[in-house]
KOLGU-4560 file (N, C-alpha, C; in nm, 3 decimals, padded with zeros to 5 digits):
<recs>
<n_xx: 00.086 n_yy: -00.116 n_zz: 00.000 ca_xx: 00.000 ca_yy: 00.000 ca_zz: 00.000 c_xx: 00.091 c_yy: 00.123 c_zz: 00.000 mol: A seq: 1 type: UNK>
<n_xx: 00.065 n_yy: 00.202 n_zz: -00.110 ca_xx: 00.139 ca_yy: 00.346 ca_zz: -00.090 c_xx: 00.037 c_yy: 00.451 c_zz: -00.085 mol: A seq: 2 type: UNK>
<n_xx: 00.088 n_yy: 00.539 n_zz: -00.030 ca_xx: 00.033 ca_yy: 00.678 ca_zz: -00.024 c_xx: 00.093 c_yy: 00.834 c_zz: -00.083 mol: A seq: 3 type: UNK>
<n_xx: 00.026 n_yy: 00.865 n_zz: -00.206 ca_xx: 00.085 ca_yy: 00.924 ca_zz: -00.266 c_xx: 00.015 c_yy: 01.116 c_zz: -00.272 mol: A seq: 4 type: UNK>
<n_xx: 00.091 n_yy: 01.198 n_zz: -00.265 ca_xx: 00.017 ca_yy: 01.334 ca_zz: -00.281 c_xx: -00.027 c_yy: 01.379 c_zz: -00.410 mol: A seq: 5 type: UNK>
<n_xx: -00.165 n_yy: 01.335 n_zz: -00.448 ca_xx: -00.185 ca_yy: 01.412 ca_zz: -00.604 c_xx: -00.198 c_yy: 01.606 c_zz: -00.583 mol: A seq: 6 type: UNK>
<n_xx: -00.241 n_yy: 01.600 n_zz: -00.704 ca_xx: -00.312 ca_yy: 01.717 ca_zz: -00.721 c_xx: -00.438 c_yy: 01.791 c_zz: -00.683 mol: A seq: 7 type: UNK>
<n_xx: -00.492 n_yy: 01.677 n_zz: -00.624 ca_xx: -00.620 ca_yy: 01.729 ca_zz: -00.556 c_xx: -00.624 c_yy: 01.706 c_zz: -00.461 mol: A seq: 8 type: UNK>
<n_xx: -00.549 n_yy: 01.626 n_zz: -00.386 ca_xx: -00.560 ca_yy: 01.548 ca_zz: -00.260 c_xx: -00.450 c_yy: 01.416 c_zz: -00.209 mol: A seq: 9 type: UNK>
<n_xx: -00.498 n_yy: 01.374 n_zz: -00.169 ca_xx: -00.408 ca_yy: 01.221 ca_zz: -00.112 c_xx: -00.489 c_yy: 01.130 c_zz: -00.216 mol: A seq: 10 type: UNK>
<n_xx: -00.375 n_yy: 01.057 n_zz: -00.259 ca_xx: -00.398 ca_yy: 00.868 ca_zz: -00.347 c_xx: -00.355 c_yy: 00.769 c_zz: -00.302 mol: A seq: 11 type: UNK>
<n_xx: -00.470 n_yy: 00.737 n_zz: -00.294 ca_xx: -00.423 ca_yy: 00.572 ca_zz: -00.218 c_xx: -00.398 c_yy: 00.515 c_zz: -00.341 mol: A seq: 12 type: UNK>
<n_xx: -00.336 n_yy: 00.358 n_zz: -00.370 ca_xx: -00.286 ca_yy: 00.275 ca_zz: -00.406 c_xx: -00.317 c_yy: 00.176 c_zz: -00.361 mol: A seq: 13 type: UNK>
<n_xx: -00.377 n_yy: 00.070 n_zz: -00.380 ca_xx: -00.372 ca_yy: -00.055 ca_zz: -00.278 c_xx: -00.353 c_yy: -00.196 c_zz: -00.424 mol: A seq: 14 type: UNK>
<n_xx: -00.213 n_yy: -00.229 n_zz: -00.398 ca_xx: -00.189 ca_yy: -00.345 ca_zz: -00.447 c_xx: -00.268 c_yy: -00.457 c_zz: -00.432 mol: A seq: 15 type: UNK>
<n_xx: -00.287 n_yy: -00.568 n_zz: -00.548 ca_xx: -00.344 ca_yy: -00.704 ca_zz: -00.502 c_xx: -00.286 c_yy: -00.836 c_zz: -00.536 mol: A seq: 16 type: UNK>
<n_xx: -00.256 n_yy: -00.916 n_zz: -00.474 ca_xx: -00.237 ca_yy: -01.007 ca_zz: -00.583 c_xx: -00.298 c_yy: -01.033 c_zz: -00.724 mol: A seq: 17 type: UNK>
<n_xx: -00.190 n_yy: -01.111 n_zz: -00.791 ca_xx: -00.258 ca_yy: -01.129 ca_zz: -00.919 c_xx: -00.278 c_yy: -00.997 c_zz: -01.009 mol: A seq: 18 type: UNK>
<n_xx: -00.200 n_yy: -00.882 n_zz: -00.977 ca_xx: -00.183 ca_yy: -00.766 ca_zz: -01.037 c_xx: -00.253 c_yy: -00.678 c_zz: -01.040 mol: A seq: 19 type: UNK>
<n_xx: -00.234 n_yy: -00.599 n_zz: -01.084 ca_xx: -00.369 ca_yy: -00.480 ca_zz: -01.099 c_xx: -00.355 c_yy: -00.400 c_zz: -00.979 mol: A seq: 20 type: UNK>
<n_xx: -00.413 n_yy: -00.249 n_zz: -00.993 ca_xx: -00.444 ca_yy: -00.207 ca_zz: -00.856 c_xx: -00.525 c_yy: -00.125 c_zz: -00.863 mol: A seq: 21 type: UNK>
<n_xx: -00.604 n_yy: -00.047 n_zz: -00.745 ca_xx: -00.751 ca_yy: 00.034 ca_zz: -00.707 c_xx: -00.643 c_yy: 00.151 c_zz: -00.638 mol: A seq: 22 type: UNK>
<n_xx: -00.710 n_yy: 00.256 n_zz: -00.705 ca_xx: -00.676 ca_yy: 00.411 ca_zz: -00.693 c_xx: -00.793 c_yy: 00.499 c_zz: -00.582 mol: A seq: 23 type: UNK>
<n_xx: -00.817 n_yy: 00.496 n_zz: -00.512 ca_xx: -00.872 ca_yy: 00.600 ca_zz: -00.422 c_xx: -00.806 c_yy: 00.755 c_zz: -00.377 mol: A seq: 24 type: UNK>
<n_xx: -00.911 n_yy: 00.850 n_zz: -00.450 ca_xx: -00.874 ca_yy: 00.947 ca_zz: -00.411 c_xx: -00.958 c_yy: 01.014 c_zz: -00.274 mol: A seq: 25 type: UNK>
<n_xx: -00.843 n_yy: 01.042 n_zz: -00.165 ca_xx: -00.894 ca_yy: 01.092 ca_zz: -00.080 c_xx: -00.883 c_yy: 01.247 c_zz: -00.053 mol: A seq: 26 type: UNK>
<n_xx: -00.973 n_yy: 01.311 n_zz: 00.002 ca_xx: -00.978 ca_yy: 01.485 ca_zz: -00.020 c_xx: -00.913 c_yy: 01.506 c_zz: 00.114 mol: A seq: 27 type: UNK>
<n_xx: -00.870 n_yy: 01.623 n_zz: 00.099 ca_xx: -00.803 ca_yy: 01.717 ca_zz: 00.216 c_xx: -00.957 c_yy: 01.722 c_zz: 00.334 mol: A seq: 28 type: UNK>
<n_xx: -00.941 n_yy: 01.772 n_zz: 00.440 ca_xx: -01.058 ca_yy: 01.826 ca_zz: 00.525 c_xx: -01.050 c_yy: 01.943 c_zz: 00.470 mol: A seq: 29 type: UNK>
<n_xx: -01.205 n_yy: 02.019 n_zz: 00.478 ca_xx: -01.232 ca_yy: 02.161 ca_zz: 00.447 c_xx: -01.180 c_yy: 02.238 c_zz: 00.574 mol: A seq: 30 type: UNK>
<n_xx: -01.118 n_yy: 02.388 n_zz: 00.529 ca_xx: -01.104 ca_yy: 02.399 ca_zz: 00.635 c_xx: -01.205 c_yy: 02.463 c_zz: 00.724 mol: A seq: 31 type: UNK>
<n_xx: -01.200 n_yy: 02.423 n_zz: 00.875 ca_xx: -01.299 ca_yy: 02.483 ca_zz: 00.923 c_xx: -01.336 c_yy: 02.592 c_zz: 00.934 mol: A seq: 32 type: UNK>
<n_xx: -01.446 n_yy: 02.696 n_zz: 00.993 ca_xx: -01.548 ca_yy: 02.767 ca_zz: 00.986 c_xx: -01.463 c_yy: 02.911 c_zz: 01.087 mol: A seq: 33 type: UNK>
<n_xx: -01.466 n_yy: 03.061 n_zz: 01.058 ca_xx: -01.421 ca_yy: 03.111 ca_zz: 01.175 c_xx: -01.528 c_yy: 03.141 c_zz: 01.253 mol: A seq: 34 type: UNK>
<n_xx: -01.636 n_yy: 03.054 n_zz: 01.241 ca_xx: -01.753 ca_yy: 03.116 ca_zz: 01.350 c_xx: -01.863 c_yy: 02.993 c_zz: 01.329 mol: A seq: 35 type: UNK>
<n_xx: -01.938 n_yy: 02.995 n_zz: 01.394 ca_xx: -02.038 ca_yy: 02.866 ca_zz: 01.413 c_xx: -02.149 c_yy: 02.903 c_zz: 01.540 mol: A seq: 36 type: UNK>
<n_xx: -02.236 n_yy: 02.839 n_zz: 01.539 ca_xx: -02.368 ca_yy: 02.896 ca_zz: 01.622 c_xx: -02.410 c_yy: 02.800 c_zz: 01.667 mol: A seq: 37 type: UNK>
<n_xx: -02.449 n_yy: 02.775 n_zz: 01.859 ca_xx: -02.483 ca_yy: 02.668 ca_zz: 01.876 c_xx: -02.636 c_yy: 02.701 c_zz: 01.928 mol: A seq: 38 type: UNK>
<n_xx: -02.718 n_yy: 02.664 n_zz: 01.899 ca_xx: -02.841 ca_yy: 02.668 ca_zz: 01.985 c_xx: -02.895 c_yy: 02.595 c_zz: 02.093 mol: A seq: 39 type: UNK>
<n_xx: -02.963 n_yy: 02.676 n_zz: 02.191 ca_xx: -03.000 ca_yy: 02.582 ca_zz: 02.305 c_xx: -03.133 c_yy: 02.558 c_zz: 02.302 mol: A seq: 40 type: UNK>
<n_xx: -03.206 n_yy: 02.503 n_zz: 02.299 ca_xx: -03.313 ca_yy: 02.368 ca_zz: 02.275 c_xx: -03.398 c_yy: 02.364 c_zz: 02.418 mol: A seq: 41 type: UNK>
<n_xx: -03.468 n_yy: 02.352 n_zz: 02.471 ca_xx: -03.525 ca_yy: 02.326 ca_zz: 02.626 c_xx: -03.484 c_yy: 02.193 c_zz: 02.731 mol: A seq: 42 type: UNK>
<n_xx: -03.379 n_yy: 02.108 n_zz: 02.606 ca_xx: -03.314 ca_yy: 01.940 ca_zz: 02.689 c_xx: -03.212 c_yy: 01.921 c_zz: 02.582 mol: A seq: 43 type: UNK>
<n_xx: -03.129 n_yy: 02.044 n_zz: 02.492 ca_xx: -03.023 ca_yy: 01.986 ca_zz: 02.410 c_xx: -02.985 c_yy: 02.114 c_zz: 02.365 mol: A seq: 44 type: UNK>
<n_xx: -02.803 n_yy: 02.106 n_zz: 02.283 ca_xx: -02.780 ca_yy: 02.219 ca_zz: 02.222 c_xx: -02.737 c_yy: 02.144 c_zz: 02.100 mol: A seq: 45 type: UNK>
<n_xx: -02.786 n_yy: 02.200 n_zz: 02.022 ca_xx: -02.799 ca_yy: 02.231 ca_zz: 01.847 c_xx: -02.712 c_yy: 02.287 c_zz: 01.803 mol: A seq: 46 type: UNK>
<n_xx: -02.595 n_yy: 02.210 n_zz: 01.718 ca_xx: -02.592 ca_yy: 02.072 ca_zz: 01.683 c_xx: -02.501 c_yy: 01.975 c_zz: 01.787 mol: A seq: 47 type: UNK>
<n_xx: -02.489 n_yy: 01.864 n_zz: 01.808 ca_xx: -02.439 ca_yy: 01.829 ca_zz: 01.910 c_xx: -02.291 c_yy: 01.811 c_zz: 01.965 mol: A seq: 48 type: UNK>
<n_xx: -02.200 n_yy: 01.813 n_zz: 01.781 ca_xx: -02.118 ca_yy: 01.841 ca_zz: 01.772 c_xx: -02.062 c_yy: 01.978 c_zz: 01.645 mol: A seq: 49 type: UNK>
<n_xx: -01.972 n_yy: 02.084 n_zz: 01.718 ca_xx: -01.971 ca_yy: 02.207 ca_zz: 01.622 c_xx: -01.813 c_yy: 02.220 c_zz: 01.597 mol: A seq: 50 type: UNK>
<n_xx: -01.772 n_yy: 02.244 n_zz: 01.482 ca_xx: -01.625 ca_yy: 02.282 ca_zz: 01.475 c_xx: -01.597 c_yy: 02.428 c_zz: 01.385 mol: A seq: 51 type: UNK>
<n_xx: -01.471 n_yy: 02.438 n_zz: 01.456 ca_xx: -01.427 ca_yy: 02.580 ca_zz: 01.444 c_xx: -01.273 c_yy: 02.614 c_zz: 01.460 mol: A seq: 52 type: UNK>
<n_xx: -01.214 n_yy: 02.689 n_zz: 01.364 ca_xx: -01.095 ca_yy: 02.694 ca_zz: 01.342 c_xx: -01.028 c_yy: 02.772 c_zz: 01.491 mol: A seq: 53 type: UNK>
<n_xx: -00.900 n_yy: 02.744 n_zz: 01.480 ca_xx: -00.824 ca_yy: 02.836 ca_zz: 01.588 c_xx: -00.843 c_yy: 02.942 c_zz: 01.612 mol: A seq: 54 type: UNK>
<n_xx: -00.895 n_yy: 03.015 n_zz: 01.708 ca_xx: -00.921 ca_yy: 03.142 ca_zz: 01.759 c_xx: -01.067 c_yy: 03.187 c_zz: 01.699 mol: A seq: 55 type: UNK>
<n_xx: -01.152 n_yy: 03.054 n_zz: 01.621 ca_xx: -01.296 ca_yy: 03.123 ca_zz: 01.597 c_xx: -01.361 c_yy: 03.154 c_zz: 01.695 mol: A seq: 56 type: UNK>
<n_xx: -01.492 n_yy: 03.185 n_zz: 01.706 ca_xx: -01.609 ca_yy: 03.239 ca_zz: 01.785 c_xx: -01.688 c_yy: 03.159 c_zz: 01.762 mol: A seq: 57 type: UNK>
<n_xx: -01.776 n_yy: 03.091 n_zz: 01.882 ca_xx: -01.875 ca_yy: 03.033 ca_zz: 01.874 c_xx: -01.971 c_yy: 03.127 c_zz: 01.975 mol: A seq: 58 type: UNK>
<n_xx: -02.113 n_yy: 03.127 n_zz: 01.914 ca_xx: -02.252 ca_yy: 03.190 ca_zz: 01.937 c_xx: -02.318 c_yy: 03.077 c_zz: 02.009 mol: A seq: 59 type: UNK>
<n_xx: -02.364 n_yy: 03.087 n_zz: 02.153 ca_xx: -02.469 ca_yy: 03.027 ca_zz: 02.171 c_xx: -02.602 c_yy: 03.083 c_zz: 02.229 mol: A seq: 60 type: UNK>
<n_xx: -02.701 n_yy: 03.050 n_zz: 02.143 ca_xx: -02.818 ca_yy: 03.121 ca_zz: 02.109 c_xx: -02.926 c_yy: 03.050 c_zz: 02.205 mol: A seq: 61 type: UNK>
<n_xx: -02.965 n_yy: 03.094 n_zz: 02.284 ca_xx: -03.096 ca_yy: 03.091 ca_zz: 02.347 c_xx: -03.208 c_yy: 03.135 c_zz: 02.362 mol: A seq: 62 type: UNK>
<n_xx: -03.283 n_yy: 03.124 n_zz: 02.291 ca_xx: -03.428 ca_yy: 03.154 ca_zz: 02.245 c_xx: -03.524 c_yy: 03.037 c_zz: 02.263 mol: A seq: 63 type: UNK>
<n_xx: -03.499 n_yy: 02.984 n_zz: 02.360 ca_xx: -03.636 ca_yy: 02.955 ca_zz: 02.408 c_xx: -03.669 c_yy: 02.938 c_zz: 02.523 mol: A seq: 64 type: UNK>
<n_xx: -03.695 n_yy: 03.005 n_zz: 02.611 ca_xx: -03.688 ca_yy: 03.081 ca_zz: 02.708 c_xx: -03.650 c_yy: 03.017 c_zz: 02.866 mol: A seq: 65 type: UNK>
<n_xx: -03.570 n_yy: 02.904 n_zz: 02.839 ca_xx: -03.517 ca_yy: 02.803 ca_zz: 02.970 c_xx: -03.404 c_yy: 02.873 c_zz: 02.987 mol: A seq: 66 type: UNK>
<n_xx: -03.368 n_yy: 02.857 n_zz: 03.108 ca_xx: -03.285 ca_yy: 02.912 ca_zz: 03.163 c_xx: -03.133 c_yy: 02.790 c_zz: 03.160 mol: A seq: 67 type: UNK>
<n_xx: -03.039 n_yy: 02.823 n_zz: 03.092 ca_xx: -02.924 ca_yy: 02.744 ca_zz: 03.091 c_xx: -02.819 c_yy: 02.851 c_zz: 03.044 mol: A seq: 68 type: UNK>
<n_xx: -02.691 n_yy: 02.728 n_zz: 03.122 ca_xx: -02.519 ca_yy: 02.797 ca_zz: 03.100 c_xx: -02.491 c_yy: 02.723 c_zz: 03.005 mol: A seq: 69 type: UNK>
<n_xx: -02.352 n_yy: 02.741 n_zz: 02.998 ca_xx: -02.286 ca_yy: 02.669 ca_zz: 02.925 c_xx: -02.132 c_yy: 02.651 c_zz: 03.014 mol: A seq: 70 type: UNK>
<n_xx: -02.084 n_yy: 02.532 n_zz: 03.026 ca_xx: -01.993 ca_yy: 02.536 ca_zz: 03.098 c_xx: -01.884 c_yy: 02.391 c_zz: 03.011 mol: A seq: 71 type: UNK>
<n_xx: -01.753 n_yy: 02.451 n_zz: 03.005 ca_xx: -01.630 ca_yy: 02.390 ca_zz: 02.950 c_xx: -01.555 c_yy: 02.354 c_zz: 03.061 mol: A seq: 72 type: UNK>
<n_xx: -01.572 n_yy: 02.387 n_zz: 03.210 ca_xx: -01.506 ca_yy: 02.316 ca_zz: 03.273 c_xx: -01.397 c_yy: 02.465 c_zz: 03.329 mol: A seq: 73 type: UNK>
<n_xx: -01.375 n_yy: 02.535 n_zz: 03.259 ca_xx: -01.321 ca_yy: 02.604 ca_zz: 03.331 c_xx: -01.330 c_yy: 02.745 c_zz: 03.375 mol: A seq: 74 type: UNK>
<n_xx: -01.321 n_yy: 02.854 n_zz: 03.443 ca_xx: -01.379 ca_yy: 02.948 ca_zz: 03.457 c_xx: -01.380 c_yy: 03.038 c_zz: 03.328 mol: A seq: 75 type: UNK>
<n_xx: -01.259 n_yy: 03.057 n_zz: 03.218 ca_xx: -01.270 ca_yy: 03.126 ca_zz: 03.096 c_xx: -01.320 c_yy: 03.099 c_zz: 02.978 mol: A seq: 76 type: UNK>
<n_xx: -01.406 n_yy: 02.974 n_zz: 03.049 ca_xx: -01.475 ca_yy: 02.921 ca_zz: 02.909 c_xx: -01.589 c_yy: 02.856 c_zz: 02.957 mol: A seq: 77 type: UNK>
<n_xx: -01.693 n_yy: 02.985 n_zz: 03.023 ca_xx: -01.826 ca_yy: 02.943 ca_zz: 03.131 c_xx: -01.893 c_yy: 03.007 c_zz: 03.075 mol: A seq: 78 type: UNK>
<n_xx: -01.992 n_yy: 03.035 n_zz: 03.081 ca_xx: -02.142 ca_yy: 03.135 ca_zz: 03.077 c_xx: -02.220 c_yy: 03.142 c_zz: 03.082 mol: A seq: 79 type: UNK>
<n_xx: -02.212 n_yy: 03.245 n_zz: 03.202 ca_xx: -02.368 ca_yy: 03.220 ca_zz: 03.310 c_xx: -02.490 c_yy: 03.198 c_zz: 03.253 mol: A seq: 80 type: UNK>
<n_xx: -02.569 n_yy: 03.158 n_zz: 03.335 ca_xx: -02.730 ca_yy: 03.097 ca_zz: 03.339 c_xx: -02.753 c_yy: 03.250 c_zz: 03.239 mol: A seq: 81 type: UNK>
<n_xx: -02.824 n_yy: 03.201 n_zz: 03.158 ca_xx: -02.888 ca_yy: 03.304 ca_zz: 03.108 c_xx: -03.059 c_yy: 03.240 c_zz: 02.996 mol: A seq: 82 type: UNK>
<n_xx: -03.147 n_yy: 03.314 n_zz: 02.966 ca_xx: -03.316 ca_yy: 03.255 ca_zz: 02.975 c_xx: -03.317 c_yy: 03.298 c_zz: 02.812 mol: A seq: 83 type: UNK>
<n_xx: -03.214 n_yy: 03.370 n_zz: 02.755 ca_xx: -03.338 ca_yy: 03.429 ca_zz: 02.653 c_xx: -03.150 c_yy: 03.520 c_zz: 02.577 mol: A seq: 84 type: UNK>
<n_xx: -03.142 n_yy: 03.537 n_zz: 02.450 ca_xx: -03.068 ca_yy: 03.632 ca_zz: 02.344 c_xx: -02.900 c_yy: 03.498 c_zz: 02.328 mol: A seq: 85 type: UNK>
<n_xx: -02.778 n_yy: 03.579 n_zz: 02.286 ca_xx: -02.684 ca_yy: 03.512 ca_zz: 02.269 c_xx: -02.561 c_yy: 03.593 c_zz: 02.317 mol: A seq: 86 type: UNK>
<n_xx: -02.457 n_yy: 03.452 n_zz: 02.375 ca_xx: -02.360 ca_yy: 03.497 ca_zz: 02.376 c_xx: -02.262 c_yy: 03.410 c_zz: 02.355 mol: A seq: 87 type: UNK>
<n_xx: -02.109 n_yy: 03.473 n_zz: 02.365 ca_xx: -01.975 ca_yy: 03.418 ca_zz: 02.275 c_xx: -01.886 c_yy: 03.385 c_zz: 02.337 mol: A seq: 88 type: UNK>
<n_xx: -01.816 n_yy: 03.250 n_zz: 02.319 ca_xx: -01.663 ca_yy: 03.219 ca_zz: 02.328 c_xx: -01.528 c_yy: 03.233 c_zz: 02.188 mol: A seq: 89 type: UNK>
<n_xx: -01.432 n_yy: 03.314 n_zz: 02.247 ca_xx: -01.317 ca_yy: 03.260 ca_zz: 02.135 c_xx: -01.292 c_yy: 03.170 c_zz: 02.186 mol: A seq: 90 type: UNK>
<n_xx: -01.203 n_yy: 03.086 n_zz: 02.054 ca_xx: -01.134 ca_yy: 02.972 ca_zz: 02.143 c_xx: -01.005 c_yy: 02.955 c_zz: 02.080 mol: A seq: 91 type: UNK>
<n_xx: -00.872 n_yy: 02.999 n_zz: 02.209 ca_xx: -00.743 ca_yy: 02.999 ca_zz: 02.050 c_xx: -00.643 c_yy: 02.904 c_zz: 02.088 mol: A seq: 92 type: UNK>
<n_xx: -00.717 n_yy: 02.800 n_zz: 02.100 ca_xx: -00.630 ca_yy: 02.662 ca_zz: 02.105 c_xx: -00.680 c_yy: 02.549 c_zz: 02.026 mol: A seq: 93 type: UNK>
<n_xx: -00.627 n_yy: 02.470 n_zz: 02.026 ca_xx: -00.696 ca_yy: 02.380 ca_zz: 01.912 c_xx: -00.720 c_yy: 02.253 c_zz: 02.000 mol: A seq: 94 type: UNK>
<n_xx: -00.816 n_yy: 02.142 n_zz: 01.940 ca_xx: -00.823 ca_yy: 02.038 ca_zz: 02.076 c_xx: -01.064 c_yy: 02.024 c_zz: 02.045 mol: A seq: 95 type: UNK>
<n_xx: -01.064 n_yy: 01.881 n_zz: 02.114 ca_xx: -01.151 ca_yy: 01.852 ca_zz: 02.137 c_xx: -01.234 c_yy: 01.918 c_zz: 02.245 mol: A seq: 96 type: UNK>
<n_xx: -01.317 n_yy: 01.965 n_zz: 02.314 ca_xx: -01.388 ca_yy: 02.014 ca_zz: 02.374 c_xx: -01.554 c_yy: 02.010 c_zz: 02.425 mol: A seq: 97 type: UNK>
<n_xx: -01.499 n_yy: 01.902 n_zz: 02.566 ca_xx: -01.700 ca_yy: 01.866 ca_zz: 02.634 c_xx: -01.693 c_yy: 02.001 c_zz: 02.648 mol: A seq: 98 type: UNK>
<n_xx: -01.854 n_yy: 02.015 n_zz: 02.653 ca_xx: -01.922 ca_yy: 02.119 ca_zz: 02.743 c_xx: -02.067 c_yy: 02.092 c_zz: 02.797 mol: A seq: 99 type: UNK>
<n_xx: -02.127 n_yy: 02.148 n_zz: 02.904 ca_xx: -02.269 ca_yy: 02.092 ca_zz: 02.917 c_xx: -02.317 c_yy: 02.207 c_zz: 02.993 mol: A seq: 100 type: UNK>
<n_xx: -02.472 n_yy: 02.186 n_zz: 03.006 ca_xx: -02.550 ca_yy: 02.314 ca_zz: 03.079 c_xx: -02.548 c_yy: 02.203 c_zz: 03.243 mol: A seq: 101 type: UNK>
<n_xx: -02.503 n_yy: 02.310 n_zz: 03.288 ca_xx: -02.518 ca_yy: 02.225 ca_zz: 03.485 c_xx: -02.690 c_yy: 02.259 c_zz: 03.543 mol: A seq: 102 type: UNK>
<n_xx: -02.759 n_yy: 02.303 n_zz: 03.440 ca_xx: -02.872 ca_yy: 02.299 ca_zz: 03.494 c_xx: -02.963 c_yy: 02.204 c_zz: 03.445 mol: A seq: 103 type: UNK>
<n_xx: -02.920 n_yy: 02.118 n_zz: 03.349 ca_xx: -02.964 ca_yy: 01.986 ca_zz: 03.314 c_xx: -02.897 c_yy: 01.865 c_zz: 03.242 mol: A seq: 104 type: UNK>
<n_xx: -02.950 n_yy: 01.792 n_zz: 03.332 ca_xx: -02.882 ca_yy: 01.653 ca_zz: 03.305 c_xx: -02.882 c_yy: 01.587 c_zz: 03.198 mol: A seq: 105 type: UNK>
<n_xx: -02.766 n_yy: 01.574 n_zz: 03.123 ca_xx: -02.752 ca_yy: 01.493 ca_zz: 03.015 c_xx: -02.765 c_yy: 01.586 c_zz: 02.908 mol: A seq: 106 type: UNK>
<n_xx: -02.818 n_yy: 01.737 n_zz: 02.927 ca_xx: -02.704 ca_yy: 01.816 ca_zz: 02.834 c_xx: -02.620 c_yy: 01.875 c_zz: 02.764 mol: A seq: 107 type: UNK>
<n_xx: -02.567 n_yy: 01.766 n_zz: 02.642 ca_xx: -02.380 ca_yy: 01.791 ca_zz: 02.684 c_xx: -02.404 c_yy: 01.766 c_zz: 02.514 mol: A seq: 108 type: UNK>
<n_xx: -02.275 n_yy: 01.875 n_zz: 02.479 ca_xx: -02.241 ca_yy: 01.854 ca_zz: 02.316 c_xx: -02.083 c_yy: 01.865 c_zz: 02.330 mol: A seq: 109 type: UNK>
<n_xx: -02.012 n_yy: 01.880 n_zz: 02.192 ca_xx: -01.867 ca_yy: 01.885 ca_zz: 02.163 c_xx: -01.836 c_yy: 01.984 c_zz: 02.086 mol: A seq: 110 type: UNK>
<n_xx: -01.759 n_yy: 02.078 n_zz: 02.108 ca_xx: -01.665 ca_yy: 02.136 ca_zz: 02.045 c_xx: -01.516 c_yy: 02.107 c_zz: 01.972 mol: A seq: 111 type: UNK>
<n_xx: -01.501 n_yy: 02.140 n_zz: 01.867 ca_xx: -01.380 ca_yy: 02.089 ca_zz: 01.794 c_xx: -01.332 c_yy: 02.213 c_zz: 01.724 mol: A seq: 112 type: UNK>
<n_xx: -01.200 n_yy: 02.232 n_zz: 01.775 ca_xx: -01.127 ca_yy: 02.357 ca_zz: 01.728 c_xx: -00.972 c_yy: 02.287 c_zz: 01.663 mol: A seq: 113 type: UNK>
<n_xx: -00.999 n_yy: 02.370 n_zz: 01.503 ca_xx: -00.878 ca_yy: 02.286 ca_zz: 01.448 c_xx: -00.793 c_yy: 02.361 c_zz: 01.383 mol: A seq: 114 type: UNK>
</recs>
């Protein structure tokens, strides 16, 4: 098996016996988004997983009128209980990322900053 860099992307190669071989072209990732919007739901936030480039902004929008945070675990990446409009995290590290509302159980989506 080789792995080769085309012109559009990565090529696989995969040898077989008995000769011959299968060409797969695989694409680059797009790159991600500098901003993304999460919504909060009355028992979920929308979508469950969101990604976003190094140092983007994520929006989380609450409009419907329950009262929830959002919490990452650490104090610079919290935000308070709030019932109703939107508000923002940068984020300028790159890395996987739980988060969940502590005012209800179960919650919980992912952040992905790349």
């Amino acid at each position: 098996m080789r792995l080769r860099m085309g012109a559009t992307g990565f090529v696989l190669v995969v040898g077989a016996c008995g000769g011959g071989s299968e060409t797969t072209t695989v694409e680059p990732p797009a790159p991600a988004p500098a901003s993304a919007t999460v919504t909060m739901s009355a028992t979920q936030f929308i979508p469950a997983t969101t990604t976003v480039r190094v140092g983007g902004t994520v929006s989380f929008v609450n409009s419907s009128g329950v009262l929830h945070d959002v919490d990452f675990g650490t104090p610079q990446f919290h935000i308070a209980a709030f019932d109703a409009g939107t508000r923002s995290l940068v984020f300028p590290t790159a890395g996987t990322f739980s988060f969940h509302c502590n005012l209800h159980a179960g919650m919980e989506a992912t952040l992905v900053v790349r």
